[in-house]
C-alpha positions in Angstrom: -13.9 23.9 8.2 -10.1 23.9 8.9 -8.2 20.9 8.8 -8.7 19.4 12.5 -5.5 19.6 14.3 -6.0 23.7 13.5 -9.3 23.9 15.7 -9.2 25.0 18.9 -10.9 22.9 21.7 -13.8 25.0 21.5 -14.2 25.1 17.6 -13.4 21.0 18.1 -15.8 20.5 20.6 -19.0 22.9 18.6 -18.2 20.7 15.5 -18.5 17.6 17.1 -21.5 18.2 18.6 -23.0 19.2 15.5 -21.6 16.7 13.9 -19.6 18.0 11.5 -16.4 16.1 12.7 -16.0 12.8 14.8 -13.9 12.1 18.2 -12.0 9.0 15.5 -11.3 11.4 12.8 -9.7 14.4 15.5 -7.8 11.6 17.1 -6.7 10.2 13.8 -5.8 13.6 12.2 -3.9 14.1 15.8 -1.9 10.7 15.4 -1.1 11.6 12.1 0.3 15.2 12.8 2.3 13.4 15.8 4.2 10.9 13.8 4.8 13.7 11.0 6.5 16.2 13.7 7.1 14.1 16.8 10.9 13.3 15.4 11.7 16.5 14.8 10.0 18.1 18.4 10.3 15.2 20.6 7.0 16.5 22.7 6.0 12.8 23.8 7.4 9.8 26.1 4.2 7.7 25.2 1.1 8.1 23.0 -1.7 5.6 23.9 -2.8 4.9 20.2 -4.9 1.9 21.3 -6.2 3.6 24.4 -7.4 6.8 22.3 -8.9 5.6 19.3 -10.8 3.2 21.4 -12.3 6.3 23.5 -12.6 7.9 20.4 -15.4 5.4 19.0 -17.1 5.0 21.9 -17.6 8.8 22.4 -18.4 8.5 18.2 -21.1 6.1 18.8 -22.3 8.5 22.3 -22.4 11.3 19.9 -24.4 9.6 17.2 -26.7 8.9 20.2 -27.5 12.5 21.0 -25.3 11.8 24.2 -22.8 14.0 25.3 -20.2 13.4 28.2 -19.5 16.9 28.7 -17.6 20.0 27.3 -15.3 18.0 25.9 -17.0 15.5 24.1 -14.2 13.6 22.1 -11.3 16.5 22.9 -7.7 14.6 22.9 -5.3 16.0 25.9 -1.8 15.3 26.4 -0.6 15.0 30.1 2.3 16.0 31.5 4.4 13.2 32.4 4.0 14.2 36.3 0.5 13.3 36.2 -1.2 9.5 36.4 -3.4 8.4 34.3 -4.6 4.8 35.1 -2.5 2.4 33.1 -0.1 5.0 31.4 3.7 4.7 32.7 4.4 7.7 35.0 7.9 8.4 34.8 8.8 12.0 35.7 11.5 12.5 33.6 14.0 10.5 35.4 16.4 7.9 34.2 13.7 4.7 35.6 14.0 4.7 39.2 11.0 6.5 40.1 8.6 5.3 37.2 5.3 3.4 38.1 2.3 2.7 36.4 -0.8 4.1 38.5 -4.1 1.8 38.1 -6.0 5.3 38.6 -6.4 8.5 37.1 -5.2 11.4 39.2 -8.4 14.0 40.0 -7.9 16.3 37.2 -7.5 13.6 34.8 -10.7 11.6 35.9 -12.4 14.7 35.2 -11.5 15.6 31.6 -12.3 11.8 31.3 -15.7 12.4 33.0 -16.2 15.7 30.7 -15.5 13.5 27.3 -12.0 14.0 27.1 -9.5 11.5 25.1 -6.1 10.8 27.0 -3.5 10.8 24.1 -0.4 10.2 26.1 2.2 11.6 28.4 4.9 14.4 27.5 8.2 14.8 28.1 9.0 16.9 31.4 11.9 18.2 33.1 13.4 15.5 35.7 10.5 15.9 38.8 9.5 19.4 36.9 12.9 20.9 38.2 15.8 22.7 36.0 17.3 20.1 33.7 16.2 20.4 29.9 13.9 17.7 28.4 14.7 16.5 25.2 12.0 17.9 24.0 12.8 20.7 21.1 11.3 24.4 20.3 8.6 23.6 17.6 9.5 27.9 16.3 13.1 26.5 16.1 15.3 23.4 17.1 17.8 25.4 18.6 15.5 27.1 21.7 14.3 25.3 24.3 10.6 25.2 24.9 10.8 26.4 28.3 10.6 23.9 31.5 8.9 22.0 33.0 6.1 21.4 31.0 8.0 21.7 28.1 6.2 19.0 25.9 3.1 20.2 26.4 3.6 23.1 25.1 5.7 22.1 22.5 2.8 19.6 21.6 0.1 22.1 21.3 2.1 24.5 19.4 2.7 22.2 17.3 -0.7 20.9 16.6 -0.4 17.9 18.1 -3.1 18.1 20.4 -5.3 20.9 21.1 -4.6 20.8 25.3 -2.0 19.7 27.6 -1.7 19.8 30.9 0.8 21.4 32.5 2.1 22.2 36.3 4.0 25.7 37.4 6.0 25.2 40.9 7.7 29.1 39.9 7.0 29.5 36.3 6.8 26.4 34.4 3.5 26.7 32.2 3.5 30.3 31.7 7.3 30.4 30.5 7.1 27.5 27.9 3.7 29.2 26.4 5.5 31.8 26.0 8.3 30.2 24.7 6.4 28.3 22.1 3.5 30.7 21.4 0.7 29.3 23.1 -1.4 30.6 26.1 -0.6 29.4 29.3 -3.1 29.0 32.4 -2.5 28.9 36.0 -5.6 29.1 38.4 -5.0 29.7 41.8 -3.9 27.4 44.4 -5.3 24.7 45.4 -8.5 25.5 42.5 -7.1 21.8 40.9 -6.5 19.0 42.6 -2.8 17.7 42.6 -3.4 14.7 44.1 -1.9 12.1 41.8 0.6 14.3 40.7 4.2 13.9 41.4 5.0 16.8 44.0 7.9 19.7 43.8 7.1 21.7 46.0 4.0 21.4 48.2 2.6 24.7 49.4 3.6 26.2 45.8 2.2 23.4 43.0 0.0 24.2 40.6 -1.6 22.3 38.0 -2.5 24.6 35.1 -3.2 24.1 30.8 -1.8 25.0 28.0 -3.9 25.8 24.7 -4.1 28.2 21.9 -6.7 30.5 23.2 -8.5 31.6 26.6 -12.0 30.1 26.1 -10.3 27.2 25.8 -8.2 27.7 28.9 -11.4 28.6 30.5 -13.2 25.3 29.2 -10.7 23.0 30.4 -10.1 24.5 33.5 -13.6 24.7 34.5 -13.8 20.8 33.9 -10.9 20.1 36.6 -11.7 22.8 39.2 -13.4 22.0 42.9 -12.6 20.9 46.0 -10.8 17.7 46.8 -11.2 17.0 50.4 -8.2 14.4 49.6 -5.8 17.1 48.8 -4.4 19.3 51.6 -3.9 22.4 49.6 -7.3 21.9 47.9 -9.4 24.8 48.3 -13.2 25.1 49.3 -13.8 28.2 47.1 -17.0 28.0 45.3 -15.5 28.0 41.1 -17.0 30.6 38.8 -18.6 30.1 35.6 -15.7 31.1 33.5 -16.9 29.8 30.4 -19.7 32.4 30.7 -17.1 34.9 31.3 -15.7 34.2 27.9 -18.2 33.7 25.9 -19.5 35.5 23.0 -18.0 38.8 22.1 -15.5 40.6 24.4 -16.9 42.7 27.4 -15.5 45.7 28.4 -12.0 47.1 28.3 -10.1 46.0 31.0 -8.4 48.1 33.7 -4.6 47.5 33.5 -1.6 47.4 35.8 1.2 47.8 33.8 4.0 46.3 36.6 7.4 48.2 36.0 10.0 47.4 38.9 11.5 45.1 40.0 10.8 42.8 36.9 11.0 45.5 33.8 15.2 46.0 34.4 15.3 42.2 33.5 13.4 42.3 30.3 15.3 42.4 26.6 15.3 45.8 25.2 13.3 44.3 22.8 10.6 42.7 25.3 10.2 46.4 26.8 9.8 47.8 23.8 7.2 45.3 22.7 5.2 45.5 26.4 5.5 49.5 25.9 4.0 49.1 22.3 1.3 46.7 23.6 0.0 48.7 26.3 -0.5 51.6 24.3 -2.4 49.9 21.6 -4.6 48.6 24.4 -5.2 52.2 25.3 -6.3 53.2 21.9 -8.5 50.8 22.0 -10.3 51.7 25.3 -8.5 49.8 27.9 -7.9 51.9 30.6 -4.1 51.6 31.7 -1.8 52.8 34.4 1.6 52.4 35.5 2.1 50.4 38.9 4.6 50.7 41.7 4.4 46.9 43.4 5.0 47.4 47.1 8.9 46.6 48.4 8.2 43.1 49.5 7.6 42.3 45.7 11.2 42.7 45.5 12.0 39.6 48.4 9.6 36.9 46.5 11.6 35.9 44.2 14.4 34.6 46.7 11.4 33.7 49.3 9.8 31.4 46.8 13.4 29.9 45.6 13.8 29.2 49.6 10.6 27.6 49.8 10.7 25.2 46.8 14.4 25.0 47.0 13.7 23.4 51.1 10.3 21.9 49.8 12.0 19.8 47.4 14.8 18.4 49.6 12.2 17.0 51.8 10.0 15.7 48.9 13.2 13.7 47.5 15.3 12.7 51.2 13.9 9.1 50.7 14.5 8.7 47.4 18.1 10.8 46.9 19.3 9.0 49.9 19.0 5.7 47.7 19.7 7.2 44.2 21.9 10.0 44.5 24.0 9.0 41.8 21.1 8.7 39.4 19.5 12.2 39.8 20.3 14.9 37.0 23.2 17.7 38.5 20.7 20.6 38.5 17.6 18.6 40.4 20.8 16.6 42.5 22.2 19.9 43.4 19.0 21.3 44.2 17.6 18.7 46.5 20.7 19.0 48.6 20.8 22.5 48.9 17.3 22.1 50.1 18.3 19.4 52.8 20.4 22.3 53.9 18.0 25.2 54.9 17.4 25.8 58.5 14.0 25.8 59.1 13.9 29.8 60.4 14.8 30.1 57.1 12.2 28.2 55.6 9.8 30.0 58.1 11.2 33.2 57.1 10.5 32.9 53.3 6.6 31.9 54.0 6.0 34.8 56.3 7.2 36.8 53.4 4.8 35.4 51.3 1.9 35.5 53.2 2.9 39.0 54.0 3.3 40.2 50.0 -0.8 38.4 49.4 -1.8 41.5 52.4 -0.4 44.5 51.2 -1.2 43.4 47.1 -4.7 43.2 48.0 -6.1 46.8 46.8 -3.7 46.5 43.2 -6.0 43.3 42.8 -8.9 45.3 43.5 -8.2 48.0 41.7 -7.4 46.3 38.8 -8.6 43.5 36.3 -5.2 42.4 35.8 -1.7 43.5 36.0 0.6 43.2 32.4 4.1 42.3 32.1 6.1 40.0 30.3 6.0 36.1 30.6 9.7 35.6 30.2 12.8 38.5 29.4 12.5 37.8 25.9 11.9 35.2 23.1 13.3 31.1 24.2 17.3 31.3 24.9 19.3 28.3 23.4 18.4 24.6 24.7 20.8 24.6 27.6 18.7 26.1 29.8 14.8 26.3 30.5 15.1 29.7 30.8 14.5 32.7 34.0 11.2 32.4 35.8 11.9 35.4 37.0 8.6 37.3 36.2 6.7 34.3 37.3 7.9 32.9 40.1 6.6 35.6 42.6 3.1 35.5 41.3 3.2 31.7 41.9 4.4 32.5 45.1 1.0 34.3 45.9 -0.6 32.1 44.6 -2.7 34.4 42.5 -4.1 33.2 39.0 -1.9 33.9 35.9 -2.1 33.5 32.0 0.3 33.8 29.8 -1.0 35.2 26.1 1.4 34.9 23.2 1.5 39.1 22.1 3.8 38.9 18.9 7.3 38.1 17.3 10.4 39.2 18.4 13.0 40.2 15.6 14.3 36.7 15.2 10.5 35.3 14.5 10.2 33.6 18.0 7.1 34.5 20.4 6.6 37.0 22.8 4.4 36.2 25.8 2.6 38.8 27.7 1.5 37.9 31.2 -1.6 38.7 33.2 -1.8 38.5 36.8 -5.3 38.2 38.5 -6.3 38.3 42.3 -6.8 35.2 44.2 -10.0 33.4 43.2 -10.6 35.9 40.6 -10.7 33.8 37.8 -13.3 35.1 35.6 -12.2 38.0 36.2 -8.9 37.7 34.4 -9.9 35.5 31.5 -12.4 38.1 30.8 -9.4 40.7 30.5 -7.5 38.3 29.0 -10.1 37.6 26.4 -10.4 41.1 25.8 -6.6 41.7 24.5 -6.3 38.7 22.8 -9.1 39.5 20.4 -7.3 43.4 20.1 -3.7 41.6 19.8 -5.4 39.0 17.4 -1.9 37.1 17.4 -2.2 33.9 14.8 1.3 33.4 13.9 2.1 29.6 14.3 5.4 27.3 13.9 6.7 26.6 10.4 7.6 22.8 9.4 
């Protein structure tokens, strides 16, 4: 067997419940691989050593017992620093004026808890998941950013710190760092998770998503957190598919394909088109069926509507608190929050008619298709003063449609390249299937070198 911080949640999880590896000895071997490359990443604000190797023994001693919580049956997960977790410090990313310690789990966190999971701590975050860099450093090199706003998670899992982080994506914030960092990226559609004890963004466009190293994992771990929370106003009542069976075993058929061209492939690298060009027709040689896509007009307003939306969403999220500490708010999110105040509410109007609108007329290209390809990001991570563009993915969060982002190669300079897949809404296992299906023809395993 590989060392354990190199298993995947699945391979972690099948080898403890065969007992070939303990919950102590994967948390142990995770503590140990954080405290070798945590100084050199920065992915973490707090790891609960105590807290996890005391979960860890008592889901030992379960196991021993022939007793077995769930899925994840002694499977560490980092949490974004958005998200409570009862007794962990929830600080945002801000400068101490919004931090609070929560005396209960958030919904998705209580259920990775209730499927066997081990809370390892909270990563580093954007300030409130908006534009201003973590400290938090590209594991693939110390000069690229790992993407925002869940940069720590996936800086943490490509890494091998932990095998799963949670995430959240407001326009394009878990599906940009994987890409970034070379990990796959998941976000279901809206309202499939819970938000509820997570700090808000934007309302009617948060997400909660994962971050891993490969799709049955995403598929595990988001099958443990989805269903209804009648607590949560954007939760959905949509019955949740088995998408563990979806991925399971050996991959189905070839997918059908949407490669998406305008108004997203002008904004790609050279490179990145040449690498989605040279992807799609590998995919074709091997029996996926793929056609070029014309996305109707509207797709070219989302990307402003959903800016307008989050941009007005977060002003009112943050009047309270900005009107007490202006001064103490990063430029980007500061800037941002008052440009939101700002928006005239026909405006506002205006943007989520165009959403609602774009969701109509995509409708058939979801049917048609399994999934639609483009890239993740324009190109490998950009230096560390920026998060970089969520371009490609803001409009596809603002549908509201499921996405994953599948690391597809190396770029020149030996960074990732992240390929994106864009499902319909509640489609699911749908996608993962397709996305299960390239990953095993891409067969990607480059990782980060110390």
């Amino acid at each position: 067997m590989r060392a354990p911080v190199e298993l995947s949640v699945t391979e972690a999880a099948a080898a403890i419940r065969t007992g070939h590896l303990s919950p102590v000895a994967l948390v142990e071997a995770c503590l140990a691989r954080i405290a070798a490359r945590e100084p050199a990443v920065q992915a973490w604000v707090t790891v609960d050593r105590p807290g996890a190797l005391d979960a860890a023994r008592r889901l030992e001693a379960e196991a021993r017992a022939g007793r077995f919580r769930g899925p994840l049956h002694g499977i560490p997960v980092g949490l974004k620093d958005i998200i409570d977790a009862a007794g962990l410090k929830t600080t945002a990313g801000a400068r101490g004026f919004a931090d609070s310690t929560p005396t209960a789990d958030a919904p998705c966190v209580a259920r990775l808890r209730a499927a066997g999971a081990v809370i390892l701590g909270k990563l580093h975050t954007t300030e409130f998941a908006f534009g201003d860099p973590a400290v938090t450093r590209n594991p693939w090199h110390p000069g690229r950013t790992p993407g925002g706003s869940s940069a720590g998670s996936a800086a943490a899992v490509a890494a091998r710190m932990v095998p799963a982080a949670l995430g959240t994506q407001t326009v394009g914030s878990v599906l940009r760092p994987a890409a970034f960092c070379g990990v796959v990226g998941f976000k279901p559609t809206y309202g499939r998770i819970s938000r509820r004890g997570v700090v808000p963004l934007a309302w009617s466009l948060d997400h909660v998503g994962v971050l891993v190293r490969c799709v049955a994992d995403a598929a595990v771990v988001f099958g443990v957190m989805a269903g209804y929370d009648p607590d949560d106003p954007g939760s959905a009542r949509a019955a949740v598919p088995d998408v563990t069976a979806a991925v399971a075993g050996p991959p189905g058929r070839p997918p059908r394909l949407g490669l998406v061209g305008a108004p997203f492939r002008d904004r790609a690298t050279p490179e990145a088109r040449e690498h989605l060009d040279g992807l799609a027709g590998g995919l074709a040689a091997r029996g996926a069926e793929v056609e070029p896509v014309e996305l109707p007009a509207v797709m070219a307003a989302m990307g402003a509507a959903v800016i307008t939306v989050s941009r007005a969403e977060l002003g009112a999220v943050h009047a309270a608190r900005h009107a007490q500490h202006a001064d103490a708010f990063r430029p980007r999110i500061r800037a941002g929050i008052e440009l939101g105040s700002a928006i005239p509410a026909d405006l506002y109007l205006h943007a989520q008619r165009i959403r609602r609108h774009a969701r109509r007329v995509l409708a058939p290209l979801f049917a048609r298709y399994d999934a639609l390809v483009l890239p993740a990001a324009p190109g490998p991570a950009p230096d560390p003063g920026t998060t970089g563009d969520p371009a490609f993915n803001g409009p596809w969060t603002g549908l509201g449609v499921p996405c994953i982002a599948l690391p597809t190669g190396l770029a020149r300079d030996g960074l990732p390249l992240g390929t994106q897949l864009v499902g319909g809404p509640f489609e699911e296992a749908r996608l993962l299937a397709a996305a299960r299906w390239v990953e095993t023809m891409v067969g990607f395993a480059a990782a980060p070198r110390e």
